[in-house]
Kinemage of the C-alpha trace (Angstrom):
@kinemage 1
@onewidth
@group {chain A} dominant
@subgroup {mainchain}
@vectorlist {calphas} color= white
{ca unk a 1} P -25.579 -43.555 20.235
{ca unk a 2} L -28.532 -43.987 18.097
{ca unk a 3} L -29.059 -46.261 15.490
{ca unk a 4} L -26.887 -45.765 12.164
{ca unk a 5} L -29.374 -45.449 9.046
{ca unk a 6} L -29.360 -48.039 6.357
{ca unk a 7} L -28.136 -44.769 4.083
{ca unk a 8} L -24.711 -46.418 5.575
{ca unk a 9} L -22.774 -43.137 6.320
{ca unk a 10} L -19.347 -44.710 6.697
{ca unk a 11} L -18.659 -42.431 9.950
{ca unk a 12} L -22.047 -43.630 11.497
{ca unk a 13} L -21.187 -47.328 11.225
{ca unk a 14} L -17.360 -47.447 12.120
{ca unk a 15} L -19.103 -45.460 15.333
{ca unk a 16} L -21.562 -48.573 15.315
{ca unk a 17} L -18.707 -51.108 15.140
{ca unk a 18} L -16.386 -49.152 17.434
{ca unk a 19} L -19.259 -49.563 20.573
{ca unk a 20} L -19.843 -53.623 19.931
{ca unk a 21} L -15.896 -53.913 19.385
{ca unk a 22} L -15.700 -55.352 23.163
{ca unk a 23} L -17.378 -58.621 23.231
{ca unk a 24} L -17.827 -59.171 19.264
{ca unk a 25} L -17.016 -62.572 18.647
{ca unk a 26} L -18.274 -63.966 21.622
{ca unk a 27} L -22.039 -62.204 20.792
{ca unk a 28} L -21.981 -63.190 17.253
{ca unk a 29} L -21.286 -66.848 18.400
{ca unk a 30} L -24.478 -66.530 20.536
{ca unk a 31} L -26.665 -65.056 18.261
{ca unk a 32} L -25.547 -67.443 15.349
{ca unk a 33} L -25.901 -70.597 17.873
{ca unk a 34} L -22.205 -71.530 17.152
{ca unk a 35} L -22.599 -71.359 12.876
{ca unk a 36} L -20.281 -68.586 12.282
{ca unk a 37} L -17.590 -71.260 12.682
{ca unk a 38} L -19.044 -73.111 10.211
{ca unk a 39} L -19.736 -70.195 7.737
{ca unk a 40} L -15.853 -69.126 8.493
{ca unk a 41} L -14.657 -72.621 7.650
{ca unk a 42} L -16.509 -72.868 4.043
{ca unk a 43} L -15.331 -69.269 3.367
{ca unk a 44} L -11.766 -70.612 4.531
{ca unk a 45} L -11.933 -73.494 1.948
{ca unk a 46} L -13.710 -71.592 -0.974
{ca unk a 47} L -10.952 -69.420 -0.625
{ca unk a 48} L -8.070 -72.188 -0.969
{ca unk a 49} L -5.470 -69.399 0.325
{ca unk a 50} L -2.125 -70.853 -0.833
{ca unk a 51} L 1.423 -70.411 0.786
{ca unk a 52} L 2.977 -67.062 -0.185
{ca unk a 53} L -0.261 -66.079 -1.670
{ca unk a 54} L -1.329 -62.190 -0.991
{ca unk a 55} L -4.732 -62.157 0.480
{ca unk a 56} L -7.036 -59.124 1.236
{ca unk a 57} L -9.467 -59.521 4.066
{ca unk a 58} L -11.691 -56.717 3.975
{ca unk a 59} L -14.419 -55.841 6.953
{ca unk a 60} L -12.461 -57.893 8.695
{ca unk a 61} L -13.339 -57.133 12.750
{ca unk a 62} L -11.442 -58.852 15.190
{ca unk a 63} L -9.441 -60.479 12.464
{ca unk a 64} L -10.702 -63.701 13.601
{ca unk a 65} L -11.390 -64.689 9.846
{ca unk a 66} L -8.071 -63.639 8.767
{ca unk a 67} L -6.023 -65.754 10.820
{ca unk a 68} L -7.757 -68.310 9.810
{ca unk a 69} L -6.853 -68.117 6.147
{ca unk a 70} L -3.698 -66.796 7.432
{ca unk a 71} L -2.653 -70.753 8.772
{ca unk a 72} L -2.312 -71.874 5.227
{ca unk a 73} L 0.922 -70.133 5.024
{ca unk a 74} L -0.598 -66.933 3.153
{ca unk a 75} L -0.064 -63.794 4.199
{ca unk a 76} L -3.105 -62.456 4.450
{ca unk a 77} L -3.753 -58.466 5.995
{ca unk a 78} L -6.827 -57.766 8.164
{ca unk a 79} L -8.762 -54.083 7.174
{ca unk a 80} L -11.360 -52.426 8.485
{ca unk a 81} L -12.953 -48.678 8.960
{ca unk a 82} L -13.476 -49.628 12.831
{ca unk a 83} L -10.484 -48.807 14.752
{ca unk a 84} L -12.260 -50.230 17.839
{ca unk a 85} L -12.611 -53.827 15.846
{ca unk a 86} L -9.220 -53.583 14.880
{ca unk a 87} L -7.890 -53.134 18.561
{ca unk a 88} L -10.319 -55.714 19.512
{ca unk a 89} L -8.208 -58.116 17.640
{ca unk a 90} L -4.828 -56.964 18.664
{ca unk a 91} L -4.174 -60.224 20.467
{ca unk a 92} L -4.282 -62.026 16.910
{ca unk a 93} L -0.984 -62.281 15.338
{ca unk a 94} L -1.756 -60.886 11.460
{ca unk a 95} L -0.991 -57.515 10.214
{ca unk a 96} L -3.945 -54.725 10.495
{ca unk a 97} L -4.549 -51.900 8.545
{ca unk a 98} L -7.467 -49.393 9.048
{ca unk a 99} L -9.045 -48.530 5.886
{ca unk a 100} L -11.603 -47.000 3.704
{ca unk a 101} L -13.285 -50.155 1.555
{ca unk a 102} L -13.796 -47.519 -1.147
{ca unk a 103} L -10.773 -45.940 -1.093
{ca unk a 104} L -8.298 -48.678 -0.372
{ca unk a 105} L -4.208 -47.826 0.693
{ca unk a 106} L -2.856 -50.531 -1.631
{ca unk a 107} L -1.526 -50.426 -5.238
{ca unk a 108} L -3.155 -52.152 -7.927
{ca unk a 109} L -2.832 -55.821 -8.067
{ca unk a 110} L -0.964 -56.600 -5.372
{ca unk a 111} L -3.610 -59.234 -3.743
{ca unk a 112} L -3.870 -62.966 -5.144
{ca unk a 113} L -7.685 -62.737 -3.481
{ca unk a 114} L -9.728 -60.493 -1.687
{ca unk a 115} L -12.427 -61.550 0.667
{ca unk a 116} L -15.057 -59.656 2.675
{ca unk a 117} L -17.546 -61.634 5.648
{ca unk a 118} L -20.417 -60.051 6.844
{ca unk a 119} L -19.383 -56.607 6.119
{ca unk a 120} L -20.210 -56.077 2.427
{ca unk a 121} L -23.497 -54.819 3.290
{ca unk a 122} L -22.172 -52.062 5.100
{ca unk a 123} L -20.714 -49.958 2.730
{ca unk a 124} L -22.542 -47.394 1.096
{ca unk a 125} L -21.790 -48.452 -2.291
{ca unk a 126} L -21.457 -51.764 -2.929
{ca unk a 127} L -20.490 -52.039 -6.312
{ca unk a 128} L -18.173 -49.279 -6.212
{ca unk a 129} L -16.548 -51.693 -3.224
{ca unk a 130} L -16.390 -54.451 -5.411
{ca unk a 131} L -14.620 -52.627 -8.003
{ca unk a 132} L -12.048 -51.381 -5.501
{ca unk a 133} L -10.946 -54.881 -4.255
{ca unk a 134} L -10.966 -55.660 -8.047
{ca unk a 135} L -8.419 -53.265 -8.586
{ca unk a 136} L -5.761 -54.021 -5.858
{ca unk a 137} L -6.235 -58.285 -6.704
{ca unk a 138} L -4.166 -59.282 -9.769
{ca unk a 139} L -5.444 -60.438 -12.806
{ca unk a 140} L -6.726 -63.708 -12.413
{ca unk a 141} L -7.054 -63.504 -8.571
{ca unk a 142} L -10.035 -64.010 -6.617
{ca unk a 143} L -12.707 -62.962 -4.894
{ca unk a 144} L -14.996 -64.418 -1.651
{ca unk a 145} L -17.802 -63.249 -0.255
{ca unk a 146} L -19.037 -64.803 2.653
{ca unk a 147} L -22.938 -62.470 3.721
{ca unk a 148} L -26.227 -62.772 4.842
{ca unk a 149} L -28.845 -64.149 2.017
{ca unk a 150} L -32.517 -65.512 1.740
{ca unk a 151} L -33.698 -68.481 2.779
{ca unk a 152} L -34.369 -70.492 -0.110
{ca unk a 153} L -37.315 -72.727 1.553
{ca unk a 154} L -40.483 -70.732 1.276
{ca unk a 155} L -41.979 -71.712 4.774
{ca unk a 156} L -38.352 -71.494 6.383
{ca unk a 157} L -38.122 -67.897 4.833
{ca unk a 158} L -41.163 -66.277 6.298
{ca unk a 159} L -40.109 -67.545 9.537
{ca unk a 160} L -36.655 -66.351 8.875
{ca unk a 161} L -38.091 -62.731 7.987
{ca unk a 162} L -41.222 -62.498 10.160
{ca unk a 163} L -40.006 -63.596 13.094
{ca unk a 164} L -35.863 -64.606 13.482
{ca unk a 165} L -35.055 -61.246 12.060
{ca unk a 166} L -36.885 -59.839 14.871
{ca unk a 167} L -35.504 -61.338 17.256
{ca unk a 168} L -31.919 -60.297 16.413
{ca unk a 169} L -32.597 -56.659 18.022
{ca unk a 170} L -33.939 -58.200 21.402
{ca unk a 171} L -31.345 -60.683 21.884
{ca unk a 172} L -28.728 -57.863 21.190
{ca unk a 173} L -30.385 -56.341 24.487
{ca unk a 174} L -29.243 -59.618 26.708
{ca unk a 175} L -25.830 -59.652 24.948
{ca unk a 176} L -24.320 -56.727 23.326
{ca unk a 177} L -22.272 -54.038 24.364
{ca unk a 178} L -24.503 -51.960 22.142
{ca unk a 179} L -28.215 -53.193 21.553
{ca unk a 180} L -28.991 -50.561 19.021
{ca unk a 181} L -26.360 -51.299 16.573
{ca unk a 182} L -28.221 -54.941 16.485
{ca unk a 183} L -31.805 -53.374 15.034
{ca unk a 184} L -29.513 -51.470 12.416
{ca unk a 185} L -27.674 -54.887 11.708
{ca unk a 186} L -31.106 -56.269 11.756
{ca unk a 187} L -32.701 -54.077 9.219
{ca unk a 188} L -29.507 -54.247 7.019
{ca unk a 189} L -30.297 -58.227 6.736
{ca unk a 190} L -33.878 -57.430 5.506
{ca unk a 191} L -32.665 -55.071 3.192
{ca unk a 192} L -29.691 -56.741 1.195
{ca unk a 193} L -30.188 -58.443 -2.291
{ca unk a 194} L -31.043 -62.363 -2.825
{ca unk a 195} L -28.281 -64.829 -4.161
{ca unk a 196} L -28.979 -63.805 -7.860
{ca unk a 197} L -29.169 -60.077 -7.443
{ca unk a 198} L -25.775 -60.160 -5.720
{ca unk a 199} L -24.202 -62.628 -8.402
{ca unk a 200} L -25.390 -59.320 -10.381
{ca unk a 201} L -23.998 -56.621 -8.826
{ca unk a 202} L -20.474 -58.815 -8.509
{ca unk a 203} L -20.537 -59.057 -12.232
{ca unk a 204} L -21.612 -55.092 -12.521
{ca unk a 205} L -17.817 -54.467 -10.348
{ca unk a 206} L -15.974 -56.115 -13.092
{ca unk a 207} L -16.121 -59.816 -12.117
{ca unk a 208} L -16.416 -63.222 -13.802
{ca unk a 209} L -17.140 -66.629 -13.429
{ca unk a 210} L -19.439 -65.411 -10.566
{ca unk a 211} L -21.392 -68.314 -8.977
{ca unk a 212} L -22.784 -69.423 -5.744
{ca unk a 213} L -23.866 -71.363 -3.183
{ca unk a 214} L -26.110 -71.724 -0.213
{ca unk a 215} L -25.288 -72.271 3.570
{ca unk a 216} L -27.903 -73.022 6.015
{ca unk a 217} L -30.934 -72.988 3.551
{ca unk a 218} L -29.858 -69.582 2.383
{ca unk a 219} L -29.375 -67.578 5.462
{ca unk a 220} L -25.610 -67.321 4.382
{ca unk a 221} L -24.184 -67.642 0.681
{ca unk a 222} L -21.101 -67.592 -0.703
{ca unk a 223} L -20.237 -65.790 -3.571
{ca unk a 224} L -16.797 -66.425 -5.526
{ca unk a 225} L -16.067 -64.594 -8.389
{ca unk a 226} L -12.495 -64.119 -10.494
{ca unk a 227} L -10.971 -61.259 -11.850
{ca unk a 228} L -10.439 -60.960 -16.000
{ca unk a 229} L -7.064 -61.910 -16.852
């Protein structure tokens, strides 16, 4: 297939995600040298799922995130557009639910949290997004997002952009199921807002309390935001 356009039509990347389905985890482990464990376990305790808590993990893949938050004794639901992610992860013992991030099948407020990993930048609106998770997480409840950033170190950054960025496509070549969908992930990197302007757009959904902070100089941030009570 050819490369999905950063206009993000929603059919164009759930295609995208349904050809690098087989072999996901293992190629993101390569091409983040082993960090997506880290970046999984800071989202894990920003999160600070509690037993019997309701948790929404959105974008979720393989549902390799989700069973992680899942082991504090939440129950916590895996969703995603990409029925080929989904089946990736049928092995993993959480409940799945193929959905539409702007149009989600839940009632209102029925979530303690919501968090999204890597995946926010793929839907085509992104604050409309954040307003739908806002409206199926109670008052009070939470929000993590765990996504790509900028490099806060000015040197480190140009590198980051320059050169790392293009490598992503090429390695994608050696590794992937589906090279192209690696330049589109690629360009989608160089394209999404800093720290700040996504602290922004989280407070544009309806959020408060946003803040921040940086994971491996600002290639990754979290963002953690409440919903008004």
């Amino acid at each position: 297939m050819s490369r999905a356009g950063l206009d993000k039509n929603p059919r164009e990347v759930a295609e995208m995600f349904d050809g690098v389905a087989k072999g996901y985890d293992r190629t993101n482990s390569v091409m983040t040298l082993g960090f997506d464990r880290r970046w999984r376990e800071w989202s894990r305790r920003v999160l600070d799922a509690q037993p019997g808590e309701k948790v929404l993990d959105l974008a979720a893949g393989t549902a390799v995130s989700t069973v992680e938050y899942a082991a504090s004794g939440a129950w916590c639901v895996a969703a995603d557009f990409s029925l080929g992610m989904l089946q990736g992860g049928r092995h993993r013992r959480v409940p799945k639910v193929a959905a539409d991030a702007l149009h989600l099948p839940f009632a209102d407020g029925v979530f303690d949290a919501a968090t999204v990993s890597f995946g926010l930048r793929n839907f085509n609106d992104t604050v409309a997004a954040l307003r739908e998770m806002a409206r199926v997480v109670r008052p009070g409840g939470r929000l993590v997002v765990c996504e790509v950033s900028t490099p806060t170190f000015r040197p480190f950054r140009f590198v980051y952009m320059r050169y790392l960025l293009r490598l992503l496509p090429l390695i994608g070549r050696v590794v992937s199921s589906n090279p192209a969908a690696y330049q589109y992930l690629a360009e989608s990197m160089r394209a999404w807002p800093d720290q700040r302007a996504l602290g922004e757009l989280v407070s544009e959904a309806g959020w408060e309390d946003v803040a921040w902070f940086n994971l491996t100089g600002g290639m990754v941030a979290l963002h953690r935001a409440t919903k008004p009570e």
